[in-house]
Structures are given as structure tokens and as C-alpha cells.
Backbone of each chain as ProteinMPNN parsed JSONL, in Angstrom:
{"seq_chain_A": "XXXXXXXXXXXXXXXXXXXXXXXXXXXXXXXXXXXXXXXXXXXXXXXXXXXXXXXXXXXXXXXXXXXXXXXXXXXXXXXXXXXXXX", "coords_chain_A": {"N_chain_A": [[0.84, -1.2, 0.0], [0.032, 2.545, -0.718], [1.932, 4.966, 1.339], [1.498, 7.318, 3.644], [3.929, 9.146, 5.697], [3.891, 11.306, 8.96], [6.07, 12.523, 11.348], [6.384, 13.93, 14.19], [8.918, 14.585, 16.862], [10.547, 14.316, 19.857], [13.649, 16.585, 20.087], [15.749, 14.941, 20.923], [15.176, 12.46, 19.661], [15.039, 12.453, 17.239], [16.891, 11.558, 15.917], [17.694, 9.246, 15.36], [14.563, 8.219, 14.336], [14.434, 9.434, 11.971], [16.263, 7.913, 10.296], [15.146, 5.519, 11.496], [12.823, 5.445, 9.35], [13.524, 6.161, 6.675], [15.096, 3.897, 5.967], [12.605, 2.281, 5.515], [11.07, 3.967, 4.237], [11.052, 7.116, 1.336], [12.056, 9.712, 1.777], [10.647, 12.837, 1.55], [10.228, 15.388, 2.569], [11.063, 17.983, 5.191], [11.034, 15.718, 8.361], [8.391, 14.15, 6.701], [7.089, 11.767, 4.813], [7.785, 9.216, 1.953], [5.83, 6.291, 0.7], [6.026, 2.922, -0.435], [4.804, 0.452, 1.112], [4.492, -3.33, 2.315], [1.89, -4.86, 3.631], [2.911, -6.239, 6.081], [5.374, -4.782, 6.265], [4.623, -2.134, 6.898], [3.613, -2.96, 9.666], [6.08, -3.64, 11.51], [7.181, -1.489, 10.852], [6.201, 0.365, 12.439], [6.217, -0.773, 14.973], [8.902, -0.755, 15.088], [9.276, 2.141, 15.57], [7.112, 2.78, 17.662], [8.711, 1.628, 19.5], [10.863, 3.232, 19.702], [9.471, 6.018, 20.522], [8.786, 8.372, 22.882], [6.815, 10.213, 25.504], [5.432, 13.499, 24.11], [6.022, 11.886, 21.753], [4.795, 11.97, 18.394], [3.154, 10.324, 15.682], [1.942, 10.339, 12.244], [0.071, 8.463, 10.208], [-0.547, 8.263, 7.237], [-2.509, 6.228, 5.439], [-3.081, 4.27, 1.801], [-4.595, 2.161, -0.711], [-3.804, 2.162, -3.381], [-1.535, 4.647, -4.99], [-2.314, 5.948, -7.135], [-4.934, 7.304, -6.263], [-4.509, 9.426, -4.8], [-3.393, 12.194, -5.758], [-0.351, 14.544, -5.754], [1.292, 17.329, -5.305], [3.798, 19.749, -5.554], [4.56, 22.716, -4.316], [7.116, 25.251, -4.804], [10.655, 24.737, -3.255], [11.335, 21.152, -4.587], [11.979, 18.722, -2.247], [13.135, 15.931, -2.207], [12.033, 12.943, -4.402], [10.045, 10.456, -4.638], [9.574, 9.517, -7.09], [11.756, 9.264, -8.572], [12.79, 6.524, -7.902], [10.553, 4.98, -9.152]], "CA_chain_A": [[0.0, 0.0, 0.0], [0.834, 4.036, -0.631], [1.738, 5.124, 2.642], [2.495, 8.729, 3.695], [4.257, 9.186, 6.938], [4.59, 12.358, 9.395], [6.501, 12.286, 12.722], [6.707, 14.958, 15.769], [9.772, 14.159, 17.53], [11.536, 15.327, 20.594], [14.704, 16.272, 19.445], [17.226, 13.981, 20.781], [14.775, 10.818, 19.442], [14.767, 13.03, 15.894], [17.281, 11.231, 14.719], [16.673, 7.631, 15.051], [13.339, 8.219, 14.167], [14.729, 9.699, 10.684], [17.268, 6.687, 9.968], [14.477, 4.235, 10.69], [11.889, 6.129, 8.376], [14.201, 5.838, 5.641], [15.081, 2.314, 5.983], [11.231, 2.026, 4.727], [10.265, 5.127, 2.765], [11.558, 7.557, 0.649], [11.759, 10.971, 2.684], [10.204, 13.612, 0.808], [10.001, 16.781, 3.165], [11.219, 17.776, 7.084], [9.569, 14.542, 8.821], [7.834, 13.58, 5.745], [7.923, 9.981, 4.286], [6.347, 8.385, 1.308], [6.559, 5.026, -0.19], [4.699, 1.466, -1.16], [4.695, -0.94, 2.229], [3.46, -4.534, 2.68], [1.106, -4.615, 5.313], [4.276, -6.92, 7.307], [6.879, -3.751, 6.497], [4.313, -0.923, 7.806], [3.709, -3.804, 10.727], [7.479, -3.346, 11.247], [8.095, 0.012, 11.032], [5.025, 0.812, 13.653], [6.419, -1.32, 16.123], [10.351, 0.008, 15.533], [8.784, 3.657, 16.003], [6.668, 2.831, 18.697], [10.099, 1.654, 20.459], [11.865, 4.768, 19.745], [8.826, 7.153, 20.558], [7.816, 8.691, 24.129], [6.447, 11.262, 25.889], [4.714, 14.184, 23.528], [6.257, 12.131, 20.397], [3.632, 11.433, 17.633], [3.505, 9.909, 14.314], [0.33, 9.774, 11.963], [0.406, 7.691, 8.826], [-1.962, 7.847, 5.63], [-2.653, 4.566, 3.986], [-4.069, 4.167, 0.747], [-4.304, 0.631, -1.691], [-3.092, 2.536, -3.972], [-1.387, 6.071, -4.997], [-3.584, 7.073, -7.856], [-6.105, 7.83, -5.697], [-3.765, 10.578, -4.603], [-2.249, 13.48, -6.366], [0.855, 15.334, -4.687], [1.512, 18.75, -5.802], [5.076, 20.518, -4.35], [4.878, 24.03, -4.289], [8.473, 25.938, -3.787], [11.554, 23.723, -3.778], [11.183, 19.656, -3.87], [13.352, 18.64, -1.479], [12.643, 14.85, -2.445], [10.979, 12.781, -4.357], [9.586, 8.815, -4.523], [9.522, 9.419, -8.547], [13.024, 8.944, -9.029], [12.753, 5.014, -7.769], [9.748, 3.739, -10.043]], "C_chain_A": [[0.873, 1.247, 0.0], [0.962, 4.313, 0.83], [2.295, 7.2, 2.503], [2.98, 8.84, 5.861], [4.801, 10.499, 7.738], [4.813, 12.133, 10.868], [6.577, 14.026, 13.247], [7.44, 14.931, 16.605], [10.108, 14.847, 18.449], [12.839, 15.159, 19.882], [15.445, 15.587, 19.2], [16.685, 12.607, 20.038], [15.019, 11.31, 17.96], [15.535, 11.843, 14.614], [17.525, 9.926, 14.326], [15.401, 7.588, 14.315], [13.63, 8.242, 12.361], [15.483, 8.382, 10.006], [16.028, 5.679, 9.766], [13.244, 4.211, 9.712], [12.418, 5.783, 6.904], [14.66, 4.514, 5.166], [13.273, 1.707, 5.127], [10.693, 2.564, 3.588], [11.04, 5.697, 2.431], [11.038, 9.572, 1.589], [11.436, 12.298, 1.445], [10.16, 15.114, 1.391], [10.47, 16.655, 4.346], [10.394, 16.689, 7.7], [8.731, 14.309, 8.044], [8.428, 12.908, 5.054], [7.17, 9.467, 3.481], [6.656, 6.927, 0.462], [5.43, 4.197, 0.21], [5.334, 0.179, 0.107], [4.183, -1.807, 1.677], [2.674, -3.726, 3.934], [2.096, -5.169, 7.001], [4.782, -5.295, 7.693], [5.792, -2.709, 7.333], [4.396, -1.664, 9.429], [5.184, -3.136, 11.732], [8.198, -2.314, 12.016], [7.329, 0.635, 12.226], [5.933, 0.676, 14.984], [7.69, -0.666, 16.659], [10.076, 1.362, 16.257], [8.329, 3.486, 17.039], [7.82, 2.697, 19.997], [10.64, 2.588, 20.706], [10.851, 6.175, 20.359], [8.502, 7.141, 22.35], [7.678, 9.442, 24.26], [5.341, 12.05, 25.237], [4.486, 13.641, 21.793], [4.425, 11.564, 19.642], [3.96, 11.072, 16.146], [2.044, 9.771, 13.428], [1.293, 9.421, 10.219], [-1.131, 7.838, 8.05], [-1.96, 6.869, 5.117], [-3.448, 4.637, 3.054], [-3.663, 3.158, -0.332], [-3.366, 1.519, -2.624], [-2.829, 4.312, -4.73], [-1.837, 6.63, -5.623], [-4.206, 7.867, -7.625], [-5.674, 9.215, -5.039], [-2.692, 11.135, -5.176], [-1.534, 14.022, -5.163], [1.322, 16.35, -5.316], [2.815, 19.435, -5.069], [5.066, 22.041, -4.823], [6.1, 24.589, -3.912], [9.529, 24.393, -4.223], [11.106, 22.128, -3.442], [12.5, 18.348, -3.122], [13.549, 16.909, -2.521], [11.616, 14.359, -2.916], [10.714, 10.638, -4.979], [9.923, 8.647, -6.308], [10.908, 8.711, -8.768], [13.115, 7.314, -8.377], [11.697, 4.699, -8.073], [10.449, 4.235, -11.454]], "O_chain_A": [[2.015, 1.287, 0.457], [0.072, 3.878, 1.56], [2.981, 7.912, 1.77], [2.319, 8.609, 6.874], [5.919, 10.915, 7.436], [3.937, 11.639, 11.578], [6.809, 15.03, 12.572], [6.865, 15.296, 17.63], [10.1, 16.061, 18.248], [13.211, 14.155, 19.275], [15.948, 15.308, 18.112], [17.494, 11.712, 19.793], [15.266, 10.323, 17.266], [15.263, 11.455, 13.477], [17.563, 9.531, 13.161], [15.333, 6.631, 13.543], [13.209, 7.378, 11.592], [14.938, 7.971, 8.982], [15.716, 5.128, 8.711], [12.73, 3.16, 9.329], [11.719, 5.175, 6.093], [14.555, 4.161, 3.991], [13.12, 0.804, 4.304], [10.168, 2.141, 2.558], [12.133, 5.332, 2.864], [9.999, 10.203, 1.782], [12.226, 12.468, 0.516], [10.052, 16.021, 0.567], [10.477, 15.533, 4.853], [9.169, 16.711, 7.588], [7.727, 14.132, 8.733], [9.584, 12.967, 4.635], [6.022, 9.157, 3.802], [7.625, 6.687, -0.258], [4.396, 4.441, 0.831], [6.13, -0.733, -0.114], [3.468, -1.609, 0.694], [2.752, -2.738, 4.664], [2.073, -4.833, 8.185], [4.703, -4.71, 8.773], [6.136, -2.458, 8.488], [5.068, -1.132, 10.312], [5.075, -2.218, 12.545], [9.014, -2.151, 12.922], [7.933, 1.424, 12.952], [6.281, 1.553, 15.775], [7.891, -0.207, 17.784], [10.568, 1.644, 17.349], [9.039, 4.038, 17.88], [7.861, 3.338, 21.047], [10.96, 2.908, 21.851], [11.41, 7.241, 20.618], [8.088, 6.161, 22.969], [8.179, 10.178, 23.409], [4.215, 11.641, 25.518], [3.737, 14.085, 20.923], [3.416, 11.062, 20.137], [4.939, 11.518, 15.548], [1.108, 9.138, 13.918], [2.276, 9.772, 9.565], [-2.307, 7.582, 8.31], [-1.228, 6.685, 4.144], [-4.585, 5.048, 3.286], [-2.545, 3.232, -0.842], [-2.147, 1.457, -2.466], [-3.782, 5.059, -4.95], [-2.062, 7.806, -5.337], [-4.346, 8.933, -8.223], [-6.542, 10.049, -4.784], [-1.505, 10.809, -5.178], [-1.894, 14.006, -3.986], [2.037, 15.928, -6.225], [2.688, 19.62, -3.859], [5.704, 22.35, -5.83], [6.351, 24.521, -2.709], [9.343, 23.465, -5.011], [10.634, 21.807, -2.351], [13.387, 17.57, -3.472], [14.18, 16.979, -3.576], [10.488, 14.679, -2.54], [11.457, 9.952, -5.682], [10.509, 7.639, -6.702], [10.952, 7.544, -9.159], [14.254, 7.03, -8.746], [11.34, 3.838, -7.269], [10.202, 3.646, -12.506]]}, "seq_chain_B": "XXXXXXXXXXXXXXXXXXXXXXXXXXXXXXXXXXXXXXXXXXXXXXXXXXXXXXXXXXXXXXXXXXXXXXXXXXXXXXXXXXXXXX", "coords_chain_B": {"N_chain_B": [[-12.586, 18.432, -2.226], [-10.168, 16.35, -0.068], [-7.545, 17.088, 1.389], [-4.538, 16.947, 2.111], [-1.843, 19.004, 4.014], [1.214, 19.666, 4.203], [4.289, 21.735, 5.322], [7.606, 23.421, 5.197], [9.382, 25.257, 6.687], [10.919, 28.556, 6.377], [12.158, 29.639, 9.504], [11.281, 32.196, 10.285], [9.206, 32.71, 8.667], [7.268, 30.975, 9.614], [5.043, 31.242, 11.133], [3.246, 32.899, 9.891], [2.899, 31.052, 7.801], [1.515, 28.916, 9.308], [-0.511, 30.328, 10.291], [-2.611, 31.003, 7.307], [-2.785, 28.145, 6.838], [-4.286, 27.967, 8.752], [-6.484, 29.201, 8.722], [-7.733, 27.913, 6.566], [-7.587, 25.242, 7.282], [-7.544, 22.107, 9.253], [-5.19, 21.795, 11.75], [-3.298, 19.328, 12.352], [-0.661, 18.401, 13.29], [2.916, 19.125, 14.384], [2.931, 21.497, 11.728], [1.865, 20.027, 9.632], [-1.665, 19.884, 8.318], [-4.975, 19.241, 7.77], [-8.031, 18.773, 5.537], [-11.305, 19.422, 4.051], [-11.18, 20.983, 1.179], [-12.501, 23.171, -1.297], [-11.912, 23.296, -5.183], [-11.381, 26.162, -5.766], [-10.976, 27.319, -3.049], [-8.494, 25.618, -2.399], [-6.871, 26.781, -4.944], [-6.789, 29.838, -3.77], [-5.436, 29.394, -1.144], [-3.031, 28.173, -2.159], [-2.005, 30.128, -3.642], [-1.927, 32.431, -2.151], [0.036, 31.0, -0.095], [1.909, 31.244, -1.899], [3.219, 33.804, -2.373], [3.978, 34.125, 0.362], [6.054, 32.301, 0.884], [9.671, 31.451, -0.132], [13.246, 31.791, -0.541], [14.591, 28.046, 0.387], [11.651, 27.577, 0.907], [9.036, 25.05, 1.408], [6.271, 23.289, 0.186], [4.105, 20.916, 0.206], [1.226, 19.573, -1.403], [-1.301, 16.867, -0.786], [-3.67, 15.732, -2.954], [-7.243, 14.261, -2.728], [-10.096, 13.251, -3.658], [-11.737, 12.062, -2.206], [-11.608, 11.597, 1.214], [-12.314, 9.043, 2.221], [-10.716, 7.173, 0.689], [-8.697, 7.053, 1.726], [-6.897, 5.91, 5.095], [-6.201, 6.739, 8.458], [-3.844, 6.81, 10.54], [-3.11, 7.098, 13.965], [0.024, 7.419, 15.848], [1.088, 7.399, 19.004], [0.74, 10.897, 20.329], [-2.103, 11.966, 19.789], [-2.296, 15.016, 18.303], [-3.809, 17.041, 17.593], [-7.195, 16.867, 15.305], [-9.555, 16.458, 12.486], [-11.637, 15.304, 13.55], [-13.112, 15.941, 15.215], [-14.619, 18.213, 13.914], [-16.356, 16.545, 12.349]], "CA_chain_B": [[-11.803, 17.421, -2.321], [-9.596, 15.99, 0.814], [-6.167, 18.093, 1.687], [-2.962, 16.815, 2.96], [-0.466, 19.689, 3.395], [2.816, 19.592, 4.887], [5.294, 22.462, 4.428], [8.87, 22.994, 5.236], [9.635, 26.858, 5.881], [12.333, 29.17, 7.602], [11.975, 29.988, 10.716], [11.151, 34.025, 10.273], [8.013, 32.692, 8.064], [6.363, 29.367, 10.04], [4.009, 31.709, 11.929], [2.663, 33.341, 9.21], [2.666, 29.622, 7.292], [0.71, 28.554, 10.47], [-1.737, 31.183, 10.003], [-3.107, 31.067, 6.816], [-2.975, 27.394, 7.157], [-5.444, 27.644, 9.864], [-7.591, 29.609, 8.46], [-8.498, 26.844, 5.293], [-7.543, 23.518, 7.128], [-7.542, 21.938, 10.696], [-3.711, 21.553, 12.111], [-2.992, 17.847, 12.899], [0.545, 18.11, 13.535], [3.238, 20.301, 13.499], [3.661, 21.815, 9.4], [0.617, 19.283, 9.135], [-2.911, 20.063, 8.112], [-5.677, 18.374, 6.307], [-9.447, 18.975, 5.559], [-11.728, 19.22, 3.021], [-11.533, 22.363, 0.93], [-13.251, 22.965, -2.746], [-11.104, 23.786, -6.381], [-11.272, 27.529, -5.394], [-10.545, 27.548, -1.987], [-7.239, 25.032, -2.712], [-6.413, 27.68, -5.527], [-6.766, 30.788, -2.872], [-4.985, 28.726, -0.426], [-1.837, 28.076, -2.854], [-1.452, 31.597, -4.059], [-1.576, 33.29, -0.589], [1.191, 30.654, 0.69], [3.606, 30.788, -2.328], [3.314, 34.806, -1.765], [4.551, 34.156, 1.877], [7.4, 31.843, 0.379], [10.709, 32.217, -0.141], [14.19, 30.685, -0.357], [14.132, 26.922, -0.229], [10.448, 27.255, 1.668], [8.762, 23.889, 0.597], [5.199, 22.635, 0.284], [3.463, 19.485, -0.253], [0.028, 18.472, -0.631], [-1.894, 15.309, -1.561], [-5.345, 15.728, -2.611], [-7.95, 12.983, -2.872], [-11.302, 13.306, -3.82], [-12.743, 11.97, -0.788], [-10.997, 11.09, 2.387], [-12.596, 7.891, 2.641], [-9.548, 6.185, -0.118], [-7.35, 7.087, 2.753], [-7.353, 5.814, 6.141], [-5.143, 7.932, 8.699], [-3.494, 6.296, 11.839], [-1.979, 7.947, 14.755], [0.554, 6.498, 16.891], [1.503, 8.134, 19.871], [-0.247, 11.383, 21.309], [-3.023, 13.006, 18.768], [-2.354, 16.703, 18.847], [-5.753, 17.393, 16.98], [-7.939, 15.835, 14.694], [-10.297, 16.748, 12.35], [-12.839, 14.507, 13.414], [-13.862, 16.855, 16.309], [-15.362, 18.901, 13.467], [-17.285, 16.11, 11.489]], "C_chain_B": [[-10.781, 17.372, -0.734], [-8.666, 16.123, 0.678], [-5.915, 17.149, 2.825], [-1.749, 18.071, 2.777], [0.47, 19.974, 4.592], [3.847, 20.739, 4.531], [6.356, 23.187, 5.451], [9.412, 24.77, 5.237], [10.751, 27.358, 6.813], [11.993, 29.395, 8.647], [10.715, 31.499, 10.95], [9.42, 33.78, 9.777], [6.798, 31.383, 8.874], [5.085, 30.394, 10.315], [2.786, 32.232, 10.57], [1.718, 32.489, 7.978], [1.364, 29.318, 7.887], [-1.111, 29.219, 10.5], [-2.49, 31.227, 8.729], [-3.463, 29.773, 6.972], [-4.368, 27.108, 7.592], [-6.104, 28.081, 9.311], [-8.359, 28.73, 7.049], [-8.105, 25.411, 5.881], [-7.721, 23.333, 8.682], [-5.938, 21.273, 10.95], [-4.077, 20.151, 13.27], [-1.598, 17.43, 13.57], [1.357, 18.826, 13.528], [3.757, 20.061, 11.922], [2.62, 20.674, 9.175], [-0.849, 19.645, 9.094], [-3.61, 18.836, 7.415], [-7.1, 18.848, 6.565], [-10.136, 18.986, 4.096], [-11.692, 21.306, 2.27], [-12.211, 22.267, -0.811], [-11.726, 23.575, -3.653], [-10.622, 25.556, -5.561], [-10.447, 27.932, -4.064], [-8.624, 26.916, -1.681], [-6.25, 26.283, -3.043], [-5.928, 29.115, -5.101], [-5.036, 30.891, -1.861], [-3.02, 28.923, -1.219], [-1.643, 29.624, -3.443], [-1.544, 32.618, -2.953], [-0.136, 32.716, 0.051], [2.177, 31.04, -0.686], [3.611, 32.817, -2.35], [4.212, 34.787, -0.41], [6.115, 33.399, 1.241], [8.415, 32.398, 0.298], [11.796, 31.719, -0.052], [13.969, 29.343, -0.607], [12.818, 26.895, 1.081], [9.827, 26.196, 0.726], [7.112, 24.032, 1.016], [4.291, 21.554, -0.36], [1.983, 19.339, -0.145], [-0.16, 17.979, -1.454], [-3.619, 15.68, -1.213], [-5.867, 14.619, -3.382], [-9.357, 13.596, -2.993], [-12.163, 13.187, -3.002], [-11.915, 10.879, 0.41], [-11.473, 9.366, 2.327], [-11.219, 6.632, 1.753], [-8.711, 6.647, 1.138], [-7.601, 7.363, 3.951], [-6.24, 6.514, 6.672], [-4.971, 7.064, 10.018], [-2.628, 7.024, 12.607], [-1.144, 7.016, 15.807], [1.562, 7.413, 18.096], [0.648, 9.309, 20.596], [-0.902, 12.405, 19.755], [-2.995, 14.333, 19.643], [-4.326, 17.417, 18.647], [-5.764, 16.866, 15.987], [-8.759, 16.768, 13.841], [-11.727, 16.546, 12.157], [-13.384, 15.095, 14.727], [-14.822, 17.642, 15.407], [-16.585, 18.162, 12.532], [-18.561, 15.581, 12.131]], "O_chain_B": [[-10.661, 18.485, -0.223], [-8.235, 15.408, -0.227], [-6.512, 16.746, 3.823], [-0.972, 18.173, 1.828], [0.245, 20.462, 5.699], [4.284, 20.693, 3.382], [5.903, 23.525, 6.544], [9.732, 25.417, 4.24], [11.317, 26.755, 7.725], [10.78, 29.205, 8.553], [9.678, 31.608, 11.603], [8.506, 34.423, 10.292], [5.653, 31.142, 8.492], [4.107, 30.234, 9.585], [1.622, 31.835, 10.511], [0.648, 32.768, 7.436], [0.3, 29.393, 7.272], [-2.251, 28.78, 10.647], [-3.561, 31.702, 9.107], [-4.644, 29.749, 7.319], [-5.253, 26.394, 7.119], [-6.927, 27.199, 9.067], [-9.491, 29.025, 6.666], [-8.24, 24.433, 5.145], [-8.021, 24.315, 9.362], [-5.597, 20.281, 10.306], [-4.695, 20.005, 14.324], [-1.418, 16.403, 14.224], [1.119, 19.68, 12.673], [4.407, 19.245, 11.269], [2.706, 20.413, 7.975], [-1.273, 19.691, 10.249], [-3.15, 17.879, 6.792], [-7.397, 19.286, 7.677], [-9.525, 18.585, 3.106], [-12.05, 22.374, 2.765], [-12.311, 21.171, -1.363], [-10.754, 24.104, -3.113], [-9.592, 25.812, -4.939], [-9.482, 28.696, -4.042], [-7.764, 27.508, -1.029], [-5.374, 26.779, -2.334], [-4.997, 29.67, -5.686], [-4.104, 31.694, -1.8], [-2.11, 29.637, -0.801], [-0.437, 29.861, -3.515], [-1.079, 33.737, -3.171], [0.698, 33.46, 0.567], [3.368, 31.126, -0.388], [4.832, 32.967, -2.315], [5.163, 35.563, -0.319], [7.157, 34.053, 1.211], [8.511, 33.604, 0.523], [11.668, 30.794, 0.75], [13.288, 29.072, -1.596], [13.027, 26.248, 2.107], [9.968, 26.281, -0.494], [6.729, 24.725, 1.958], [3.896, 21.611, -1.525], [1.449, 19.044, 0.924], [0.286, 18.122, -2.592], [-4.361, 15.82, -0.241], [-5.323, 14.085, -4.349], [-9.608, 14.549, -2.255], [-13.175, 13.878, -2.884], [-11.746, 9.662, 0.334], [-10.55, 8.56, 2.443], [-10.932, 5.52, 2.196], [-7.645, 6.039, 1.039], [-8.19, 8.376, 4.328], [-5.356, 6.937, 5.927], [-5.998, 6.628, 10.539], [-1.593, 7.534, 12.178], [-1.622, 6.075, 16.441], [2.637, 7.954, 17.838], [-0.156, 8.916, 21.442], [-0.326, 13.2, 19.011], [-3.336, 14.672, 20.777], [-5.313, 17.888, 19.212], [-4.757, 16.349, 15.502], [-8.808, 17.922, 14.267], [-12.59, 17.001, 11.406], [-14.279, 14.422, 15.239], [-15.915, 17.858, 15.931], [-17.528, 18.794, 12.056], [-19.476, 15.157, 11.426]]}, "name": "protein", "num_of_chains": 2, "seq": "XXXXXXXXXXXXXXXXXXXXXXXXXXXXXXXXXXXXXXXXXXXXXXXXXXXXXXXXXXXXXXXXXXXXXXXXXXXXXXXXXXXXXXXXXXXXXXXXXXXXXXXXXXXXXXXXXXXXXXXXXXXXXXXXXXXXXXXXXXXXXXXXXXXXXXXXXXXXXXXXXXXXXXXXXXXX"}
């Protein structure tokens, strides 16, 4: 599935959090993550995050079967982008 | 149609980011929004922020036709929602 992924980190967790984001998705913006999971790998990556996260942190994820169903528009510079690996 | 926008700015400008923001979406996160807005209001929306822009200021969104192709999971502490307003 398309996934989109945004985190809220305290700082010092920031940067684990980033390493194991990338290990999955394709980072596209500050704390923004997008890429094509199994349902195992999001499984996975939940659980790693949930390890690494406490206190105020937060993480929300978008799922969708598939990315058609969503356009992505970048206004301004694109830092990153998923295109360049299909 | 159903707004995802995420955006990536200097310091000097977030607030001002923050603020128009609010006024067309409901803030889920920080530099995260989403809601439903129409063609027009999108169009408004995007030519007020790339005005504010500037340098490498970034912005992302993903629009969908209708929220329901995309489910949204939070993991950790929901800042806000925009299911207080539906």
C-alpha cells in the first residue's frame, strides 16, 4: 500500500526516528515519508517507532491501496521525491 | 476534495505559514494540516502561501477526492484531529 508518513519528535529521538523512516520510505520533506509498504513492512516500522517514541512524540500515517487515488503537488523547492525510484 | 499539506519553511516565516494554514484547514501536527476544501478555496490557499514563500520554503500536498480512499493512523499522542469537526 501508498503510505504517507509524518513524525513529531523530541529532538534527541529526531534522529533515530529519521534513519528508521528511511530504511522504509523515501523521505520527501522535514519529517515527511512516502513510499509502497506490505502490510508486514508498515507492521514493522510501527512497532520500531513505537520503540523509539515517548512522551509528547507522535507519528500519523496515511494509507491508501493505492497512490492514484492521490495526487501530490510541491509548491516551492522539492526537497525529495519517490519518482526517481519507479 | 480531501487536503494533505505539509510544508517545510524558515523559521522568520512558520508563523505566518501557520496562520493562513489555519484559516483553510484543521492543524494535525506540526507543518501538518488536512481537511476538506473545494477547487477555489485550494487555488486561494496556494497563491496566498507561495506569496509568503521564499528561499528553499517547501510545500506538499496530496489531494484525494474523498478522504474515505485514505485511512489515517496515529501512533503516539493526537495533537488534533479533524474529526472533532465532522
Amino acid at each position: 500500500m501508498y503510505v504517507i508518513l509524518v513524525y513529531d519528535m523530541d529532538g534527541k529521538r529526531v534522529g533515530k526516528m529519521l534513519k528508521l523512516c528511511r530504511r522504509y520510505l523515501s523521505w520527501i520533506q522535514n519529517s515527511v515519508f512516502e513510499g509502497e509498504l506490505t502490510d508486514i513492512q508498515l507492521k514493522q516500522l510501527k512497532s520500531e517507532a513505537e520503540a523509539l517514541m515517548s512522551g509528547k512524540d507522535s507519528l500519523i500515517i496515511f494509507k491508501n491501496r493505492d497512490q492514484k487515488w492521490l495526487d501530490k503537488e510541491v509548491v516551492g523547492e522539492e526537497r525529495a521525491s519517490i519518482d526517481n525510484f519507479l
